[in-house]
C-alpha positions as CSV (number, residue, x, y, z in Angstrom):
1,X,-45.3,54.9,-61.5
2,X,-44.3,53.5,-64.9
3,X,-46.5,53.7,-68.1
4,X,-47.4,49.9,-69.0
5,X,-46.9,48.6,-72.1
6,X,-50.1,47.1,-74.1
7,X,-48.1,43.7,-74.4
8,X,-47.9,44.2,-70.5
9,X,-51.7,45.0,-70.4
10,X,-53.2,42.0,-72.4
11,X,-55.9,40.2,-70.7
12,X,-55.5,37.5,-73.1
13,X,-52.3,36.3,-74.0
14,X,-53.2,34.0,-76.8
15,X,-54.3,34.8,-80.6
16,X,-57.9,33.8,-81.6
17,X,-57.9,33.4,-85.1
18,X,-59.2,31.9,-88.1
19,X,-58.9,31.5,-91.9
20,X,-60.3,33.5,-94.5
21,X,-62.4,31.0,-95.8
22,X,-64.4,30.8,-92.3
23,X,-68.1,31.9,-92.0
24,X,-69.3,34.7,-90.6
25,X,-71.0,32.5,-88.0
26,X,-67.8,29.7,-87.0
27,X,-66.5,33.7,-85.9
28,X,-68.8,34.8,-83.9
29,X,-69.0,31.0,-81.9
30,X,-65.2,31.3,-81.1
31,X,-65.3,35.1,-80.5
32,X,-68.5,34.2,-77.7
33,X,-66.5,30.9,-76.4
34,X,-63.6,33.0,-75.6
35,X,-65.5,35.5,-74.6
36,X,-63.7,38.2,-77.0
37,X,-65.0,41.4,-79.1
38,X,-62.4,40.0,-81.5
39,X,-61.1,37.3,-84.0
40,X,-57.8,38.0,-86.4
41,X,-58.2,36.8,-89.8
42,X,-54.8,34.7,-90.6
43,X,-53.7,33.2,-94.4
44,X,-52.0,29.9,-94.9
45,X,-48.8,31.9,-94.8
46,X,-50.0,32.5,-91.1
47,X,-49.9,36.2,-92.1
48,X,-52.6,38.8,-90.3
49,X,-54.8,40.0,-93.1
50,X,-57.9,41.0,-91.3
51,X,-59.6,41.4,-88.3
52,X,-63.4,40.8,-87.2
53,X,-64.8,42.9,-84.5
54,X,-68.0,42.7,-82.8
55,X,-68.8,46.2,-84.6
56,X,-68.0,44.4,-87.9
57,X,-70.8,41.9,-87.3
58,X,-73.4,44.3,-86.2
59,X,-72.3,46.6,-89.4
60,X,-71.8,44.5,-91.9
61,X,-73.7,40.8,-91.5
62,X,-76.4,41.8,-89.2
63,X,-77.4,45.7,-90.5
64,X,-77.5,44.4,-94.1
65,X,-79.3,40.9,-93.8
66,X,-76.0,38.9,-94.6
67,X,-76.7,34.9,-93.9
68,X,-73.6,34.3,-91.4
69,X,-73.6,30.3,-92.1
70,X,-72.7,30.7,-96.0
71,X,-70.8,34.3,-95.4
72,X,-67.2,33.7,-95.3
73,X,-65.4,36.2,-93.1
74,X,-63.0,37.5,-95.4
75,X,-66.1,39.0,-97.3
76,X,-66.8,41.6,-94.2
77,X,-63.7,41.5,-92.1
78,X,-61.8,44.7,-91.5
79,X,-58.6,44.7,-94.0
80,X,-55.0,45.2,-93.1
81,X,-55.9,46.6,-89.4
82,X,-54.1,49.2,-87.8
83,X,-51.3,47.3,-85.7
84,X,-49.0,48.3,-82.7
85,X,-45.9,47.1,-80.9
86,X,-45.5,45.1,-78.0
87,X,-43.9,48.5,-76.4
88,X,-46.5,50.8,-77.4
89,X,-47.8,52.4,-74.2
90,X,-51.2,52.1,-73.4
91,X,-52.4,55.4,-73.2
92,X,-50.5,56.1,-76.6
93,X,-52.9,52.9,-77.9
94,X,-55.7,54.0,-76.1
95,X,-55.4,57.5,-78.2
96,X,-54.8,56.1,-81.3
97,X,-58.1,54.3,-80.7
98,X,-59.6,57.3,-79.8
99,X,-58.1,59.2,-83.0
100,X,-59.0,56.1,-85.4
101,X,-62.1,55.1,-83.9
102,X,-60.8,51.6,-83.3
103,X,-61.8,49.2,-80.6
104,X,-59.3,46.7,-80.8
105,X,-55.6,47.1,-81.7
106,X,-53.2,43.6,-82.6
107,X,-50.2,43.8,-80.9
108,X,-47.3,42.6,-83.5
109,X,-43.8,42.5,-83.1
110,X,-41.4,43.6,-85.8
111,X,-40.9,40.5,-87.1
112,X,-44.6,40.6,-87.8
113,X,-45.2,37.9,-84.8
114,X,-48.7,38.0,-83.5
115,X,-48.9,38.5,-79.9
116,X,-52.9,39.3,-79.3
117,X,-55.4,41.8,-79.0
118,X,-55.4,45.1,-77.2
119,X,-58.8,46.2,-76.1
120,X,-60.0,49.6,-74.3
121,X,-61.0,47.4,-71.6
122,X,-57.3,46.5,-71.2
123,X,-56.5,49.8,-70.2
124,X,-56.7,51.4,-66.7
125,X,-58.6,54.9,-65.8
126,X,-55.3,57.3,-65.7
127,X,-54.4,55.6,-69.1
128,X,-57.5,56.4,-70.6
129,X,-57.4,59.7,-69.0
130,X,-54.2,60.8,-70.3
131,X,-55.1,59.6,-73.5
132,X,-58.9,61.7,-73.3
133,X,-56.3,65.0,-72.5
134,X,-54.2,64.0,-75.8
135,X,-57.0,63.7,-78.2
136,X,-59.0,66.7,-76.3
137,X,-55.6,69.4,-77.3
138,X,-54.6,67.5,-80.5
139,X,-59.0,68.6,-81.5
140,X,-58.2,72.5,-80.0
141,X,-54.6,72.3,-81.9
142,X,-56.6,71.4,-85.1
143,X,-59.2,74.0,-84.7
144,X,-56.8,76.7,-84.2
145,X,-55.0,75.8,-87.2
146,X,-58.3,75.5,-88.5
């Protein structure tokens, strides 16, 4: 069986977004309407800048009192995220996550085309697995070379 590809893995193949200038709160609407842990933050030159996770919004608005009406999501959003190809594998995503502690990954082309969100949840168990194995001899490769 082939290894998928995250484009190929996508539950949702369409960008949420929204400007920097949004609130905190206009964010976490769209992000519940479309029932995503997700929104990328996008500049007039329709260029990713950020991204706004559900972990951002517990982290940064909700564990330190920040109004999310007046708060405008550049102010907390996750700066210049960590982006893959449409060709990436999933269990190589799925280990970078795992590395990076990230929970969503874009997926951008290299003509810097948006293409949407890869989430854990994208990925099957054997992906996930083989990317556990990784991460589990990359931490005994690093201890041994202490």
């Amino acid at each position: 069986m082939s290894e998928r590809t995250v484009y190929q893995s996508l539950s949702h193949r369409y960008v949420i977004s929204l400007g920097p200038q949004d609130s905190v709160y206009r964010a976490a609407c769209v992000m519940t309407r479309a029932n995503c842990g997700s929104v990328l933050i996008i500049d007039a030159n329709n260029e990713l800048i950020g991204i706004l996770t559900e972990r951002d919004l517990m982290t940064r608005v909700m564990a330190k009192d920040i109004d999310p009406q007046v708060t405008p999501v550049a102010e907390v959003m996750t700066r210049s995220p960590y982006c893959v190809l449409p060709e990436t594998k999933v269990a190589d995503a799925v280990l970078i996550m795992i590395e990076r502690g990230f929970r969503h990954l874009p997926v951008v082309t290299a003509q810097q085309k948006i293409l949407g969100v890869f989430s854990v949840r994208d990925a099957l168990p054997r992906e996930i697995d083989t990317a556990v194995s990784v991460a589990e001899f990359h931490e005994q490769v690093n201890d041994a070379l202490g």
